[in-house]
ChimeraX commands (.cxc) that place a marker at each C-alpha (Angstrom):
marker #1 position 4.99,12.00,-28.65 radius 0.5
marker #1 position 2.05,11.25,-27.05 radius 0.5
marker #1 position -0.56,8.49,-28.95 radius 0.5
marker #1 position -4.47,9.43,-28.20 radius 0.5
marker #1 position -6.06,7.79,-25.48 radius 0.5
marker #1 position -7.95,5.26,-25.76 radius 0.5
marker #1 position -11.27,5.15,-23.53 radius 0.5
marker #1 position -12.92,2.19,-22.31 radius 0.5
marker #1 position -16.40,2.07,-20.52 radius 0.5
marker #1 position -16.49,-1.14,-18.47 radius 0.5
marker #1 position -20.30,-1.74,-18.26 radius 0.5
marker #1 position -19.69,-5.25,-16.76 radius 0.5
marker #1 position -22.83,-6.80,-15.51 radius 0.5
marker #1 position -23.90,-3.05,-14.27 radius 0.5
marker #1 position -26.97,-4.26,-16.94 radius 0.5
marker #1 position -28.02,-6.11,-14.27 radius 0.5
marker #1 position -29.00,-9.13,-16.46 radius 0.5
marker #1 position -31.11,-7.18,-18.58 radius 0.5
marker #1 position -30.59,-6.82,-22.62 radius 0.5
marker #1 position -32.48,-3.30,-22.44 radius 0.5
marker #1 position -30.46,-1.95,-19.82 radius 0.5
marker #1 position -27.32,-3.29,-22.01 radius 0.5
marker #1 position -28.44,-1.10,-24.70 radius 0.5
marker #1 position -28.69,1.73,-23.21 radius 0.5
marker #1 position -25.58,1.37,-22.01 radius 0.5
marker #1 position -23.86,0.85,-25.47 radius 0.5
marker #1 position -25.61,3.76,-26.91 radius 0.5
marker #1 position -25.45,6.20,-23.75 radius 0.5
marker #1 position -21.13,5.27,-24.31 radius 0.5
marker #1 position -21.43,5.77,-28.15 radius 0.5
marker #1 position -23.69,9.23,-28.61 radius 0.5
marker #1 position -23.70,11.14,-24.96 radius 0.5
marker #1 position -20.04,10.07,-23.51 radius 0.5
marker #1 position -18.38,9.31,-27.31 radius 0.5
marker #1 position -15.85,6.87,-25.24 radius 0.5
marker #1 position -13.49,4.60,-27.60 radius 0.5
marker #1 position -15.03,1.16,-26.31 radius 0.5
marker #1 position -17.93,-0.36,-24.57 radius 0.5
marker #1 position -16.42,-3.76,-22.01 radius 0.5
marker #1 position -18.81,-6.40,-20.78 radius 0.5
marker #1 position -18.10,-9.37,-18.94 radius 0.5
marker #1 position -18.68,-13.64,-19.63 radius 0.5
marker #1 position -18.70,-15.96,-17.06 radius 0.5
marker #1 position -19.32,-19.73,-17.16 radius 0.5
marker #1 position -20.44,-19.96,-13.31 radius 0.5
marker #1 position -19.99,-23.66,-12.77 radius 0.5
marker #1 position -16.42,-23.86,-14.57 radius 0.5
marker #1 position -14.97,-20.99,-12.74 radius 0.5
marker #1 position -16.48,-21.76,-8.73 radius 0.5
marker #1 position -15.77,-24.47,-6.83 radius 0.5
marker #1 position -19.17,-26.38,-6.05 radius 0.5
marker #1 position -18.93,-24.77,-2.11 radius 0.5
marker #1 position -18.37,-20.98,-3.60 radius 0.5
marker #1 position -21.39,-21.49,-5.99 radius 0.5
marker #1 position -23.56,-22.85,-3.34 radius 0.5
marker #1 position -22.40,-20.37,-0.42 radius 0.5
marker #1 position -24.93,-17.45,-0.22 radius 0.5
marker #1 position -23.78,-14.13,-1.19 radius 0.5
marker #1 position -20.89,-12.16,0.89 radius 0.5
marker #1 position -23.60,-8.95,0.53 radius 0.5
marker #1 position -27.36,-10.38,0.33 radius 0.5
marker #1 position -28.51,-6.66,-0.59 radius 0.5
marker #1 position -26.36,-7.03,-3.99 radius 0.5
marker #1 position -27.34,-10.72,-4.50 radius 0.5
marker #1 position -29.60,-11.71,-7.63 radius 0.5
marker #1 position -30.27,-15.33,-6.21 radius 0.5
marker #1 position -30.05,-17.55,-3.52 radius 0.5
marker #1 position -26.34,-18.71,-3.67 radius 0.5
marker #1 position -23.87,-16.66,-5.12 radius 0.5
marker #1 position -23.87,-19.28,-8.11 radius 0.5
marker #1 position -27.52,-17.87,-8.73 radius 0.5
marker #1 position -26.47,-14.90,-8.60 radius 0.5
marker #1 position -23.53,-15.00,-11.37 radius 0.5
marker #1 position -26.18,-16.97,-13.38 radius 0.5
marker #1 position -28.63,-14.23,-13.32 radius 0.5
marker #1 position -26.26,-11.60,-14.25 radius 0.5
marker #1 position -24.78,-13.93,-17.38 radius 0.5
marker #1 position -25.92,-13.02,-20.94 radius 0.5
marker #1 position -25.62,-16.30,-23.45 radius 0.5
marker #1 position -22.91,-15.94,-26.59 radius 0.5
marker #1 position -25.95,-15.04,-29.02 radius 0.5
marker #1 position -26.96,-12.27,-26.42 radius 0.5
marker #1 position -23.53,-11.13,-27.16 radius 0.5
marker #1 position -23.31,-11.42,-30.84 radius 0.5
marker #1 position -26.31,-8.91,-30.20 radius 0.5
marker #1 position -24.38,-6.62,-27.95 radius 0.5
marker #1 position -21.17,-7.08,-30.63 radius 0.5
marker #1 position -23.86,-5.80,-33.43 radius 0.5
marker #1 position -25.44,-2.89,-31.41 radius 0.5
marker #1 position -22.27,-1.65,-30.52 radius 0.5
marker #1 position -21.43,-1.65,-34.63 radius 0.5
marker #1 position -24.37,0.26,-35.10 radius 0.5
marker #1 position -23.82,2.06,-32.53 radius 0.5
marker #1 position -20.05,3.10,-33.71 radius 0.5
marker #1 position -18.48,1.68,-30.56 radius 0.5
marker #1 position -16.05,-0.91,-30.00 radius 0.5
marker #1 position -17.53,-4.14,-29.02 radius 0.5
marker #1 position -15.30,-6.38,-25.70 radius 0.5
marker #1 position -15.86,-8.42,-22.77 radius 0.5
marker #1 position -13.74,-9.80,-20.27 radius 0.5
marker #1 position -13.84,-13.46,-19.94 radius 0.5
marker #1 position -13.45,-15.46,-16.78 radius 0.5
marker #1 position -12.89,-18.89,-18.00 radius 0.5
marker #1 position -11.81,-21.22,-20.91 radius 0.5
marker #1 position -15.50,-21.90,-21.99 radius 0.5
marker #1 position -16.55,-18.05,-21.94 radius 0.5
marker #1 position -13.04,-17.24,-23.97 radius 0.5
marker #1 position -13.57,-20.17,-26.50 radius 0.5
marker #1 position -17.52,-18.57,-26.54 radius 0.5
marker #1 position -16.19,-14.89,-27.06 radius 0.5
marker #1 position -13.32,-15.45,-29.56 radius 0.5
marker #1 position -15.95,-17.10,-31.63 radius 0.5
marker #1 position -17.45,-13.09,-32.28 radius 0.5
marker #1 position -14.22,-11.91,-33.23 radius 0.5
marker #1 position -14.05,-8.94,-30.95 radius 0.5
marker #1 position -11.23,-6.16,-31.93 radius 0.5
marker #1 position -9.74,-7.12,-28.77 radius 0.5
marker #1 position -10.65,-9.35,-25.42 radius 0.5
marker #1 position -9.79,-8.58,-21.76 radius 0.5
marker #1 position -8.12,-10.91,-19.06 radius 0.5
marker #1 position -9.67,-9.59,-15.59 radius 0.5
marker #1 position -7.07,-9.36,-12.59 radius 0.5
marker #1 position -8.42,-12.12,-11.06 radius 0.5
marker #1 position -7.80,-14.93,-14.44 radius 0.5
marker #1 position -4.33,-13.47,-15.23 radius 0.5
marker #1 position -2.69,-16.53,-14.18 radius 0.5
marker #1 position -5.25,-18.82,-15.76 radius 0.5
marker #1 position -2.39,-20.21,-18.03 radius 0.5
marker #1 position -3.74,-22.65,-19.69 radius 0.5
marker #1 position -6.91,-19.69,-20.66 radius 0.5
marker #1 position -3.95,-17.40,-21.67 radius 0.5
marker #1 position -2.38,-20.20,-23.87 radius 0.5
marker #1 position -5.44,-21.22,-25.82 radius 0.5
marker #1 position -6.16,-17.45,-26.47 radius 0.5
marker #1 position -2.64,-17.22,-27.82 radius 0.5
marker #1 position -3.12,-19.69,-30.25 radius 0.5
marker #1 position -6.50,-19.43,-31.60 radius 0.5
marker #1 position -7.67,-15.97,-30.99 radius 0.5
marker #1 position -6.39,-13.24,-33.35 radius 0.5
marker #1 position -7.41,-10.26,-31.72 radius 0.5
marker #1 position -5.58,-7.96,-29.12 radius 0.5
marker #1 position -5.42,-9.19,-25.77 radius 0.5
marker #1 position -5.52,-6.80,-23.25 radius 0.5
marker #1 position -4.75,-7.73,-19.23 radius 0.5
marker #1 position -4.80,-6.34,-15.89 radius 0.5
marker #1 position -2.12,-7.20,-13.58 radius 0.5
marker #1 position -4.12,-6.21,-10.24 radius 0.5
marker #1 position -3.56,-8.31,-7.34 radius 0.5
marker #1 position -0.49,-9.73,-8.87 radius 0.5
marker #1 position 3.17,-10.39,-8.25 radius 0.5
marker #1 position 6.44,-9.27,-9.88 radius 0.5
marker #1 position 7.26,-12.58,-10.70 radius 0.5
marker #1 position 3.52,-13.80,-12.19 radius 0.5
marker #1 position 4.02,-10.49,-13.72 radius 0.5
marker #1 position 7.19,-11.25,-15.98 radius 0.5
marker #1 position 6.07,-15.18,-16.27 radius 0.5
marker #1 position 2.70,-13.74,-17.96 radius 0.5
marker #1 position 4.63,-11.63,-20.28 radius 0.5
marker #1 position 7.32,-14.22,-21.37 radius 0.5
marker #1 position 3.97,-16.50,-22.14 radius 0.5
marker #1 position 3.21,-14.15,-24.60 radius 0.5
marker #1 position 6.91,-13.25,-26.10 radius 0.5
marker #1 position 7.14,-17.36,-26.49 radius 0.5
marker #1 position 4.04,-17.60,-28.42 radius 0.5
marker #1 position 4.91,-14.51,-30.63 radius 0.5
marker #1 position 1.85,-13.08,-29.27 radius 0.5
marker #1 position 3.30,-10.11,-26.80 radius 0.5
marker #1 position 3.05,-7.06,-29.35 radius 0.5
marker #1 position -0.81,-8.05,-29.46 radius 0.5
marker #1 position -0.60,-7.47,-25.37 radius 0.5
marker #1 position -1.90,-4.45,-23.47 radius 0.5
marker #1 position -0.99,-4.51,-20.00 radius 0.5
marker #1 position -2.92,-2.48,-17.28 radius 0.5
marker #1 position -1.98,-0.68,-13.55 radius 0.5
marker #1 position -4.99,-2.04,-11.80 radius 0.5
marker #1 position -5.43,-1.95,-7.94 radius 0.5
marker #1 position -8.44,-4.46,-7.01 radius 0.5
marker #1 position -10.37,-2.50,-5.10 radius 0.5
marker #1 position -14.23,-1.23,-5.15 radius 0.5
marker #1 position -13.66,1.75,-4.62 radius 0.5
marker #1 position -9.71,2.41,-4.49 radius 0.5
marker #1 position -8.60,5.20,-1.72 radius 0.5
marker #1 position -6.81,7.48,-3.79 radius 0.5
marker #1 position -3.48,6.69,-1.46 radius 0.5
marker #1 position -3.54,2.97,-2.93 radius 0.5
marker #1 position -4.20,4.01,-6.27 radius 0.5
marker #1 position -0.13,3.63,-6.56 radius 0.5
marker #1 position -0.01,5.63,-10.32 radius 0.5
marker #1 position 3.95,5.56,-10.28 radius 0.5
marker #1 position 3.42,1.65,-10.91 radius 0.5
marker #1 position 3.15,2.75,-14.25 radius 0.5
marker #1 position 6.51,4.20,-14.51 radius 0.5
marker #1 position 7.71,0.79,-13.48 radius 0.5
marker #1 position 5.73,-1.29,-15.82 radius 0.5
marker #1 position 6.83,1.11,-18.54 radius 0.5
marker #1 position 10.53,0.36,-17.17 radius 0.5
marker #1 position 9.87,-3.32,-17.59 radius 0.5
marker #1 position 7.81,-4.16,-20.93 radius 0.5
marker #1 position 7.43,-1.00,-23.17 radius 0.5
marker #1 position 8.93,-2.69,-26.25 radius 0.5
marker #1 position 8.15,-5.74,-25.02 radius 0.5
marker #1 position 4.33,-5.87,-25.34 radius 0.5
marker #1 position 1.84,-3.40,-27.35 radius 0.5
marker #1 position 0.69,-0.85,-24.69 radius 0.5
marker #1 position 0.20,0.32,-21.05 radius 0.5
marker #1 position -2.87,1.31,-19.93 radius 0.5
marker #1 position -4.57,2.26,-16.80 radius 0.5
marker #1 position -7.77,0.20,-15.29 radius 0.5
marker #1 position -8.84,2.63,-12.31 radius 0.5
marker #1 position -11.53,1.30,-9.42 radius 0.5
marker #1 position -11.31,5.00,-7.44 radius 0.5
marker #1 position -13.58,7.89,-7.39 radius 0.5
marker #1 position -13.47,10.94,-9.83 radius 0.5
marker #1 position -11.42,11.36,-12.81 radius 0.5
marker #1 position -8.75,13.24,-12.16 radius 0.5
marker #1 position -6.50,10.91,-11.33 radius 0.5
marker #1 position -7.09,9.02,-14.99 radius 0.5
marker #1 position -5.20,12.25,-16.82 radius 0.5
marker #1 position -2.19,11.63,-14.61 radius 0.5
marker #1 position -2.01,7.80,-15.42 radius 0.5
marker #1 position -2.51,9.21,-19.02 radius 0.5
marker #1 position 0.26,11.81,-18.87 radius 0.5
marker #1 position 2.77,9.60,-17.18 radius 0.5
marker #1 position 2.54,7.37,-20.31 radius 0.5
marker #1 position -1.07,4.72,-19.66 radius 0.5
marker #1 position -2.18,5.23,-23.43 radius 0.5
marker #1 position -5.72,2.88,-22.58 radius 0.5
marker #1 position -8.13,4.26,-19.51 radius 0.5
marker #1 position -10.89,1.97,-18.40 radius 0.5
marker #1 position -13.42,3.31,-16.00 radius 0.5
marker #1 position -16.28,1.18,-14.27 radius 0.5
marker #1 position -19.67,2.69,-15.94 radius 0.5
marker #1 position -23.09,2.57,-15.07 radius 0.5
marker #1 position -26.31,4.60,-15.90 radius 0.5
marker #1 position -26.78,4.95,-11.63 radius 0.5
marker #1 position -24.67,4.68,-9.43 radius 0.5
marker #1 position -27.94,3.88,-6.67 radius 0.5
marker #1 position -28.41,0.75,-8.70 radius 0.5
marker #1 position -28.32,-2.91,-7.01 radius 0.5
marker #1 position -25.44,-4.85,-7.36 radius 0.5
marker #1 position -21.73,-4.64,-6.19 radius 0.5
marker #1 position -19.90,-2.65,-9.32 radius 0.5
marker #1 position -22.25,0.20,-8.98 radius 0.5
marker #1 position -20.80,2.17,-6.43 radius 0.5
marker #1 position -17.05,2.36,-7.85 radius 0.5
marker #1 position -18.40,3.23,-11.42 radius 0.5
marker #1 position -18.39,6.70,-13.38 radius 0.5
marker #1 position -22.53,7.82,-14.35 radius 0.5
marker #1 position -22.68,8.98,-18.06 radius 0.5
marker #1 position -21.89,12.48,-17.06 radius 0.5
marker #1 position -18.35,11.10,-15.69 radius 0.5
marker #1 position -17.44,8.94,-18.04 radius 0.5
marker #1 position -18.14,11.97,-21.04 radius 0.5
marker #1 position -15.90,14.69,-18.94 radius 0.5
marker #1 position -13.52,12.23,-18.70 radius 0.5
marker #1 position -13.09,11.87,-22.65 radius 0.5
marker #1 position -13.45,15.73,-22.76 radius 0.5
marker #1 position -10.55,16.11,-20.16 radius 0.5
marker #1 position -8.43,13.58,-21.71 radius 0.5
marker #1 position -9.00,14.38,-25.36 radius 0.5
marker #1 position -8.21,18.09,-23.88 radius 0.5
marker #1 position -5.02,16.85,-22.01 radius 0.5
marker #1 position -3.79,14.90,-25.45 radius 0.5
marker #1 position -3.90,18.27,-27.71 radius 0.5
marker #1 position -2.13,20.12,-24.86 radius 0.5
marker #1 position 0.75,17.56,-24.74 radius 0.5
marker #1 position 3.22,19.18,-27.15 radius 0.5
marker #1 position 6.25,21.37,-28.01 radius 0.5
marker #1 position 5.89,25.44,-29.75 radius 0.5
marker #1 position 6.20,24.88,-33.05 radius 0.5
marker #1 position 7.83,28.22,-33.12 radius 0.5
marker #1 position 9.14,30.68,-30.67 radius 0.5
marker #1 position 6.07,32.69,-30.75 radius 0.5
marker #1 position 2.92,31.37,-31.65 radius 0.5
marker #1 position 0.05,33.01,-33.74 radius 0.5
marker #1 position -1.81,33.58,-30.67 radius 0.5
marker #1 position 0.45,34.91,-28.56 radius 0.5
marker #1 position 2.09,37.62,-31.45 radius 0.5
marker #1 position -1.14,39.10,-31.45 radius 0.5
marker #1 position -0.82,39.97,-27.91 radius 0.5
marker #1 position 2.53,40.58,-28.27 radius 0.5
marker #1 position 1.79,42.97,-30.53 radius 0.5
marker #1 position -0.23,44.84,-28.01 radius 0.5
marker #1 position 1.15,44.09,-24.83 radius 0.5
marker #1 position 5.20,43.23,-25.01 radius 0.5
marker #1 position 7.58,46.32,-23.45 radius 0.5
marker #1 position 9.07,47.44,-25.37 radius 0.5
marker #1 position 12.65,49.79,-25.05 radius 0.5
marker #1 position 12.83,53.46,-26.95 radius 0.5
marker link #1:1,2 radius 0.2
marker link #1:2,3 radius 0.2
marker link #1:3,4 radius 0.2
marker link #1:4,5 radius 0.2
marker link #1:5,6 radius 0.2
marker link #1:6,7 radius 0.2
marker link #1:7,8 radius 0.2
marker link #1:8,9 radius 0.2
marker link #1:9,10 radius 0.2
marker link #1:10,11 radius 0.2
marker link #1:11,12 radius 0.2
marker link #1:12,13 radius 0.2
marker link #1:13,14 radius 0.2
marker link #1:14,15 radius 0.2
marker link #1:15,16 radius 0.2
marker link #1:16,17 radius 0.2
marker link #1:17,18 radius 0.2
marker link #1:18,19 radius 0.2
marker link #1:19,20 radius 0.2
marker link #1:20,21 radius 0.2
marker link #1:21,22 radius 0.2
marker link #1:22,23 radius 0.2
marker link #1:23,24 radius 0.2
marker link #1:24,25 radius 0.2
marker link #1:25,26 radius 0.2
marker link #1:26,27 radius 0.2
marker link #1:27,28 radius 0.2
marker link #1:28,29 radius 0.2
marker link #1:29,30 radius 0.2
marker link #1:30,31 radius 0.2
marker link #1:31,32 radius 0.2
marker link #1:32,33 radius 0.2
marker link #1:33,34 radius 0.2
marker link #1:34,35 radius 0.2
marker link #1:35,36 radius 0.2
marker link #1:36,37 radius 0.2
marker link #1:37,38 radius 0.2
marker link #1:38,39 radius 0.2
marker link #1:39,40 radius 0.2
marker link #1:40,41 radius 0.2
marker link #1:41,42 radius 0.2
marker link #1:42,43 radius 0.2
marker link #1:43,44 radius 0.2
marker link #1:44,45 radius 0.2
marker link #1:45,46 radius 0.2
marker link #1:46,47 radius 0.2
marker link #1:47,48 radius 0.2
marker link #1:48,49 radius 0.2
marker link #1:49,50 radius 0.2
marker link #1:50,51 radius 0.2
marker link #1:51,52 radius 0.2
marker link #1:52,53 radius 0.2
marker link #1:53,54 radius 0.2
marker link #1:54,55 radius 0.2
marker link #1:55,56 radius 0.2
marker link #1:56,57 radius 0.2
marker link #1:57,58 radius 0.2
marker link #1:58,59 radius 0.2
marker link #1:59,60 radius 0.2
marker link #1:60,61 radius 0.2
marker link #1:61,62 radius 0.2
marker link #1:62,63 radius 0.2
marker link #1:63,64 radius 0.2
marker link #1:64,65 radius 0.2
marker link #1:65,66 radius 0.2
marker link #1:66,67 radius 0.2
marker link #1:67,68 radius 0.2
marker link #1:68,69 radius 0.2
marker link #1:69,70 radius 0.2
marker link #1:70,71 radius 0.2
marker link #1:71,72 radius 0.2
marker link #1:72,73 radius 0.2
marker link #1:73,74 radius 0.2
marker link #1:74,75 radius 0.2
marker link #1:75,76 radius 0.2
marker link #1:76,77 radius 0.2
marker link #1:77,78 radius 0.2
marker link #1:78,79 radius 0.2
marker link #1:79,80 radius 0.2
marker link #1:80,81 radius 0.2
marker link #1:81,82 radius 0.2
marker link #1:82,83 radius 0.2
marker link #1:83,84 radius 0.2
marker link #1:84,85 radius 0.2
marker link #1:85,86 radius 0.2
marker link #1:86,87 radius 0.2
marker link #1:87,88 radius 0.2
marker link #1:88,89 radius 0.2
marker link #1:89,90 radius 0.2
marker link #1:90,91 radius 0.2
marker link #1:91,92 radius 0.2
marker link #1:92,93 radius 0.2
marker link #1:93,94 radius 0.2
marker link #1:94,95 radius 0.2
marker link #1:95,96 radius 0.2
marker link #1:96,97 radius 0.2
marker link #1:97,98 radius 0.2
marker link #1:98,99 radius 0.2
marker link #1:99,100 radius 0.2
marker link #1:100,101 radius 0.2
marker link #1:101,102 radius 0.2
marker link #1:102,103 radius 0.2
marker link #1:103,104 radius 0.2
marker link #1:104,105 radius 0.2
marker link #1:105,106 radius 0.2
marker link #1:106,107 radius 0.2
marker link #1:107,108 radius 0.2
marker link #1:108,109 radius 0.2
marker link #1:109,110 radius 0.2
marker link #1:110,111 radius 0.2
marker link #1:111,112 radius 0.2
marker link #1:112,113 radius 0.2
marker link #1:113,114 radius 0.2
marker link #1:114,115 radius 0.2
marker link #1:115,116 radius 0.2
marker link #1:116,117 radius 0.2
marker link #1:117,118 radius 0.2
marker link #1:118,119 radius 0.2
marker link #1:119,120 radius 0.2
marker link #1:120,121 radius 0.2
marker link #1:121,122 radius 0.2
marker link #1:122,123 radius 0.2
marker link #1:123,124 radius 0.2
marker link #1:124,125 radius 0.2
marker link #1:125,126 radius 0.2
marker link #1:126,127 radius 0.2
marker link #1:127,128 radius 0.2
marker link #1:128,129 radius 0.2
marker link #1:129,130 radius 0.2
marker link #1:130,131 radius 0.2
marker link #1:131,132 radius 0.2
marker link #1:132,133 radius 0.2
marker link #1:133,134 radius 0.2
marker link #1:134,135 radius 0.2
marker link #1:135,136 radius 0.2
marker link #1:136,137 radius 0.2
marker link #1:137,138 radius 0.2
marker link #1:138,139 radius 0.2
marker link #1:139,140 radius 0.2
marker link #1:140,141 radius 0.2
marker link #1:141,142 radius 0.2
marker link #1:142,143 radius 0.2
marker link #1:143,144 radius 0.2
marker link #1:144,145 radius 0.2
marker link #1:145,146 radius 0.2
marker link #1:146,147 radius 0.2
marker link #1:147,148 radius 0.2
marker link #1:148,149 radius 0.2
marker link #1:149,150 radius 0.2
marker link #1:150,151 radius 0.2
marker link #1:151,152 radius 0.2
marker link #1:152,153 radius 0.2
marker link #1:153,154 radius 0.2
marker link #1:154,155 radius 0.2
marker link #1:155,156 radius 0.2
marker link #1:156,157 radius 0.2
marker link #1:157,158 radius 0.2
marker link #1:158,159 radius 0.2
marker link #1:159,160 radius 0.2
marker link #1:160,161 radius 0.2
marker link #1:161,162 radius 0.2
marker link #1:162,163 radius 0.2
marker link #1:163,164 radius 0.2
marker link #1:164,165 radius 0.2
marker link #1:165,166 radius 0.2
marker link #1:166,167 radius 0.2
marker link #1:167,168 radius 0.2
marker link #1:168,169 radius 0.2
marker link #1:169,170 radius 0.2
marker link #1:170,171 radius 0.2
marker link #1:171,172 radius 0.2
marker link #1:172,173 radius 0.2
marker link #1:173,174 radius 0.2
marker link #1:174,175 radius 0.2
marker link #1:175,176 radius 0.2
marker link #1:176,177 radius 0.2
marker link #1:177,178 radius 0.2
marker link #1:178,179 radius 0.2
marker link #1:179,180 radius 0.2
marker link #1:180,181 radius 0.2
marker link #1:181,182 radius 0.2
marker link #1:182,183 radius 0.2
marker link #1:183,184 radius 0.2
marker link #1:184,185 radius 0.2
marker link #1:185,186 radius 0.2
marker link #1:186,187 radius 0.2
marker link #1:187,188 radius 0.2
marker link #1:188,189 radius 0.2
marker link #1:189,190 radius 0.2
marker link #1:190,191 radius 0.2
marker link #1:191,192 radius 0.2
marker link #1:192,193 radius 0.2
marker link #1:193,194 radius 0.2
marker link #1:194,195 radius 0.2
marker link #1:195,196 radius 0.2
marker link #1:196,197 radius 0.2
marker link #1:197,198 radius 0.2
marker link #1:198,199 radius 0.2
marker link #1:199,200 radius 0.2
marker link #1:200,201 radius 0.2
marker link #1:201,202 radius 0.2
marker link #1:202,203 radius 0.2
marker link #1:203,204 radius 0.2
marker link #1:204,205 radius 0.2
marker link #1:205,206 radius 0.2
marker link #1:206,207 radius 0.2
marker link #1:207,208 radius 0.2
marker link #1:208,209 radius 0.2
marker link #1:209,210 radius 0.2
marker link #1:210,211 radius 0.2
marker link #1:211,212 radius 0.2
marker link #1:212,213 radius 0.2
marker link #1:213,214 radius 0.2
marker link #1:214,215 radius 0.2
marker link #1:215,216 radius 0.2
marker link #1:216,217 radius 0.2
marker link #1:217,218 radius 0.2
marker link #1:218,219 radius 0.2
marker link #1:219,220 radius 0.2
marker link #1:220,221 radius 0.2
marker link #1:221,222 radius 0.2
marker link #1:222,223 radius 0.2
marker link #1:223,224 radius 0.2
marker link #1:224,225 radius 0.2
marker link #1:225,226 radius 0.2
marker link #1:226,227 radius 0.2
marker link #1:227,228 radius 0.2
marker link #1:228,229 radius 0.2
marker link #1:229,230 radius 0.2
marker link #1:230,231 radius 0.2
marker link #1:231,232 radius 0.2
marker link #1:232,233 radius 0.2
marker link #1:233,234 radius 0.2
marker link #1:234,235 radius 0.2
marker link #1:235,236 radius 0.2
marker link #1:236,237 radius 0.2
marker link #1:237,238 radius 0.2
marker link #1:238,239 radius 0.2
marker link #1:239,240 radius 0.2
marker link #1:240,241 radius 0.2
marker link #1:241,242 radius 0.2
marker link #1:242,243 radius 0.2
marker link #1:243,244 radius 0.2
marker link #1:244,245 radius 0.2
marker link #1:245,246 radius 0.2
marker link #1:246,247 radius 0.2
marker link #1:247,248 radius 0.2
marker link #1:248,249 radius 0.2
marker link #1:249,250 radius 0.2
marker link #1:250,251 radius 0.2
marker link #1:251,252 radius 0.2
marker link #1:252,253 radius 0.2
marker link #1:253,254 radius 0.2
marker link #1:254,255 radius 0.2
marker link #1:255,256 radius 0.2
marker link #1:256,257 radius 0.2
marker link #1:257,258 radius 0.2
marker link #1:258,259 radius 0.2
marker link #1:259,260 radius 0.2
marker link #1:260,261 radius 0.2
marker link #1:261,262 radius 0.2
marker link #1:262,263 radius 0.2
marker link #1:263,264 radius 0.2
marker link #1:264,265 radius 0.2
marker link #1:265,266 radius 0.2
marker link #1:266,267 radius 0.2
marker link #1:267,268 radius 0.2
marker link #1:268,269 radius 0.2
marker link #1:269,270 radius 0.2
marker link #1:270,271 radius 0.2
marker link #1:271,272 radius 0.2
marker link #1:272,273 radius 0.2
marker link #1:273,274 radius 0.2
marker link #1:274,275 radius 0.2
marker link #1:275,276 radius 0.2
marker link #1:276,277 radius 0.2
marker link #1:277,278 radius 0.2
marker link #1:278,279 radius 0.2
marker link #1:279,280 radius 0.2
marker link #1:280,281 radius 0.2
marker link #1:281,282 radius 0.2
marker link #1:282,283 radius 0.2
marker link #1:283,284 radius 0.2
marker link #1:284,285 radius 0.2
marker link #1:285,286 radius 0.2
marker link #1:286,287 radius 0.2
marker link #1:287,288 radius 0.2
marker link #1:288,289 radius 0.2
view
């Protein structure tokens, strides 16, 4: 039986440092697309780069906010009372409130809102010591993307979590790090693998996609991903890095149609012939004199 998916609009810094912009984002997810959750991102730029990466200019100047790429990060970083105001928009809103965090300070900051649940980007996965901390003082559901990552850092993630009692509050996601994702590397059978592997073990699978379109979202769905995160922004012509491998509002609320559509479908006949079809039946069967 199939659970109903469970839709995630990653606005990430696609606010581009701007509380308005933010806004519209959270209500634009909420009223026009109706997804599940609205996902935002925390940094603490000095924690997570090295002193050379935050002083190194930008690997694409035309995306770059500042001088360095530290400046950059900076200007795209909203403060933990900016997000206790996204947390209470999104409540009035009637959307879920999350945020990725990239470091120890910005997952101590984050857990401090009590968010339903909090998201470990690809890139942090094997921030152990992060992962630890957040197994012992944050209650919430911890979701995770294992993009970019081995077999083995794979299964030593998910034991983490099984030795801290912790792994039924896990949601594990296919990702392929990528912006955008061919569809050739998208590589959707991965979920039948990671199904293999840790349904039982941990809460969920879910699908994190970085490629263009949507259809390929109700395939991870039907082959078992019960969470789909998309990359969302309000225009896709915007500055900034994320833009380009992100769904517009229009995407993002046919992809909730398609998979809400795609969930009712998934099912047995309740009976031989339906109510629908005797009608027709009625009408149309051949019948022998």
């Amino acid at each position: 039986m199939y659970k109903k998916p469970f839709i995630i609009a990653e606005a990430g810094c696609n606010h581009m440092g701007r509380m308005e912009i933010a806004k519209d984002l959270i209500e634009t997810a909420a009223h026009f697309c109706k997804a599940d959750s609205i996902k935002f991102q925390k940094r603490c730029p000095k924690e997570l780069l090295t002193l050379e990466q935050y002083n190194a200019p930008h690997p694409n100047p035309a995306n770059s906010y500042g001088a360095t790429y530290g400046e950059h990060r900076e200007f795209l970083e909203f403060d933990v009372k900016q997000h206790a105001q996204l947390k209470k928009w999104c409540e009035d809103a009637g959307i879920i409130y999350s945020t990725s965090v990239w470091d120890l300070t910005s997952a101590k900051e984050i857990s401090c809102l009590h968010p339903k649940f909090i998201k470990i980007p690809s890139a942090c996965n094997t921030h152990y010591e992060m992962l630890q901390w957040l197994c012992d003082n944050y209650e919430g559901e911890i979701q995770l993307s294992f993009g970019m990552t081995t077999k083995d850092e794979e299964e030593k993630i998910v034991q983490l979590f099984e030795k801290n009692g912790r792994a039924k509050d896990l949601v594990l996601y296919n990702c392929i790090s990528g912006y955008p994702v061919p569809s050739k590397d998208v590589c959707l059978l991965e979920i039948i693998g990671m199904r293999e592997r840790y349904e039982g073990r941990v809460k969920a699978i879910g699908f994190s996609g970085h490629h263009l379109g949507i259809a390929v979202d109700v395939a991870a769905y039907t082959l078992g991903a019960e969470y789909i995160e998309r990359h969302y922004t309000l225009d896709r012509t915007w500055k900034g890095t994320d833009h380009a491998a992100s769904l517009e509002p229009d995407g993002i609320r046919k992809l909730v149609r398609n998979l809400e559509a795609v969930y009712e479908s998934l099912t047995y006949k309740k009976e031989e012939i339906l109510p629908i079809e005797q009608i027709q039946r009625d009408k149309l069967k051949y019948r022998e004199n």
